[in-house]
C-alpha positions, -999 to 999 in steps of 0.1 A, spaced: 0 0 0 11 35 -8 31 51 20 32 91 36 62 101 63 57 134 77 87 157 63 84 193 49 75 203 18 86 233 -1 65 242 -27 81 250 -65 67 275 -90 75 253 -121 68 216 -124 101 188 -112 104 155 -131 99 129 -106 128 109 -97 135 81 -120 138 54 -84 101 63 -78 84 31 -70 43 27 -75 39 -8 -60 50 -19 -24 33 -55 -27 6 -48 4 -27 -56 -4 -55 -38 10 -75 -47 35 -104 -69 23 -123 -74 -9 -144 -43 4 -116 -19 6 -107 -27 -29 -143 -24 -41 -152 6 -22 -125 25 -43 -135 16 -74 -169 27 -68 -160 60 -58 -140 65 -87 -162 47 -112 -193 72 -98 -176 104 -101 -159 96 -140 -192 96 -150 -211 120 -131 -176 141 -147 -177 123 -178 -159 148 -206 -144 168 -181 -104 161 -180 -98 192 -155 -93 163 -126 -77 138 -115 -97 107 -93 -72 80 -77 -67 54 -47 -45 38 -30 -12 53 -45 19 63 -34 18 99 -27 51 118 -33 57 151 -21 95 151 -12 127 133 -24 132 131 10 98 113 20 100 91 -7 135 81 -3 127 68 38 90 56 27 104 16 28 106 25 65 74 40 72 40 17 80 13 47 65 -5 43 39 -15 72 7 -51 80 7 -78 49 -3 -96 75 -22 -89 114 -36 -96 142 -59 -74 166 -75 -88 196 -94 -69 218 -120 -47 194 -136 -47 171 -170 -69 142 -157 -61 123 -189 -26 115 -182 -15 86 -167 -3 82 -134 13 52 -113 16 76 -83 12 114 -72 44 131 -77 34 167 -59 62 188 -70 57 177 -109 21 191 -107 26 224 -100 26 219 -62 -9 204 -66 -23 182 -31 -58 165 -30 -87 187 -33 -104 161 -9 -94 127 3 -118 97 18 -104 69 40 -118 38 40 -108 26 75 -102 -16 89 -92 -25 121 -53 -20 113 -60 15 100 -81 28 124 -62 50 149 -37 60 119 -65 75 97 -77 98 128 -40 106 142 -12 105 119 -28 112 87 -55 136 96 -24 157 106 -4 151 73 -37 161 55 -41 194 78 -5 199 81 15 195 52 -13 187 25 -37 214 36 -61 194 19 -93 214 19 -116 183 30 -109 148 46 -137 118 53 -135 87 70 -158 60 68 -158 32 88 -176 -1 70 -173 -21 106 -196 6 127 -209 26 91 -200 57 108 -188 87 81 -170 115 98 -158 145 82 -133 178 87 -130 207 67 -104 231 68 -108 265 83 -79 291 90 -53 262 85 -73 234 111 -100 208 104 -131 217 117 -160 189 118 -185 189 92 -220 187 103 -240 160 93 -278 162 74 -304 141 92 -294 112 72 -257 111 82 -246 124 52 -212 152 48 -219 179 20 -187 177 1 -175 211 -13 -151 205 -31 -171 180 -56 -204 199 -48 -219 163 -37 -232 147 -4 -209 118 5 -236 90 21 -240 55 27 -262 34 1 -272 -7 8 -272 -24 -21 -249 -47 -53 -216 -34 -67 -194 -65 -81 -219 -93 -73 -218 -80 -35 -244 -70 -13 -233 -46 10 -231 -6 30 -212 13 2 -201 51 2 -218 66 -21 -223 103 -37 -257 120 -33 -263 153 -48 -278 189 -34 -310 174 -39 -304 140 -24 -305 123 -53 -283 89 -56 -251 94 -83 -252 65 -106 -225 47 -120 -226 40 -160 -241 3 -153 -270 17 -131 -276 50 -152 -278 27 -188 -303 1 -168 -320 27 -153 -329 49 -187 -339 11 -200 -366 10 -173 -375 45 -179 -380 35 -220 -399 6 -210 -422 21 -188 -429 52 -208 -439 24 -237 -462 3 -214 -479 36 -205 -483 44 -240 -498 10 -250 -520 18 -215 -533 49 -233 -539 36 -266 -561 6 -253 -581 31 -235 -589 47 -267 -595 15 -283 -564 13 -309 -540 -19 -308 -505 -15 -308 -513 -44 -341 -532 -22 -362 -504 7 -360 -482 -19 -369 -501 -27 -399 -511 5 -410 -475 16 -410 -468 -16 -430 -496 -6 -454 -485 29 -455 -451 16 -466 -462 -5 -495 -485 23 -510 -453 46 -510 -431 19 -526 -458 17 -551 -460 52 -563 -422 55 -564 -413 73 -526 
């Protein structure tokens, strides 16, 4: 898993190459089958909710560079890089095996979400909400715990966290996405189960792809049962349109149309 240690971080006007030793991999896997779910979801949702915007960049669970110094003694440190973040302002179509900060234009996470497990716990609320506060200054930082499906939140005000209120559903109103992060019961990847989701000013759920194709499907197929409702009232068979268009076809293949 992708690893933080806590040095300073000057900040550079012009873009630095990152350091060709740079590794992306560090062979830990993440937590459970949830964990690596849970990400992909949250970056699956917001592609496209965003789709043809490439302002942005959506990643998890990558190494998150922001020093030569950090990432040369990262071997030695146990923290992980955030499960799940946003980064606004920069060429989301690149590529990336890791977030190297100084070859972005000084650019940290707009808003980060940690998924915590029973090993990450007391890290996510310590360590690495002061990294985020500290030497991030990420604007926004959620945790949600899948074990008690609590979601806590902090936003930052005159350089500290302050909590974010929660709506009456337990939801945090993200500002930096302009979207409700929320919990949502249902299927992603053949698995039932509590899954942070995005909501937006109105509440409404943020689909991924899958559920926004099937869900303009069921739209299409109810708006043609109600038609065929409306018709039968009226006394006219979906049959006799049929074969009046047909009709209607030949006689204008007759006279040459």
């Amino acid at each position: 898993m992708a690893t933080i240690a806590k040095y300073a971080y000057r900040r550079f006007d012009k873009p630095r190459p990152a350091p060709t030793w740079l590794v992306a991999e560090d062979g830990e896997p993440l937590d459970t089958p949830w964990h690596r779910a849970a990400i992909a979801l949250l970056i699956e949702i917001l592609a496209w909710f965003w789709r043809g915007r490439s302002d942005y960049y959506a990643g998890g669970n990558m190494f998150i560079y922001y020093s030569e110094k950090q990432a040369r003694e990262y071997k030695k440190r146990k923290n992980r890089g955030p499960d799940f973040y946003v980064v606004k302002g920069v060429d989301g179509r690149r590529k990336r095996d890791y977030w190297w900060v100084p070859g972005e234009g000084g650019r940290f996470p707009n808003m980060i979400v940690e998924l915590a497990s029973r090993t990450t716990r007391k890290i996510d609320r310590t360590t690495k909400k002061d990294i985020y506060e500290q030497i991030f200054k990420t604007p926004e930082y959620f945790i949600y715990d899948p074990d008690t499906k609590k979601l806590m939140g902090w936003r930052l005000a005159q350089s500290v966290y302050e909590p974010i209120a929660a709506n009456d559903k337990g939801w945090l109103w993200c500002e930096q996405l302009g979207l409700f992060l929320g919990t949502w019961q249902g299927e992603y990847l053949n698995s039932a189960d509590t899954w942070l989701r995005f909501y937006d000013a109105d509440g409404i759920l943020i689909l991924t792809q899958a559920e926004d194709v099937h869900a303009k499907a069921e739209q299409s197929k109810q708006e043609l049962n109600e038609l065929k409702s409306l018709l039968q009232e009226k006394g006219i068979s979906i049959a006799s349109l049929k074969s009046k268009q047909k009709d209607g076809k030949r006689k204008n293949h007759r006279n040459g149309k």
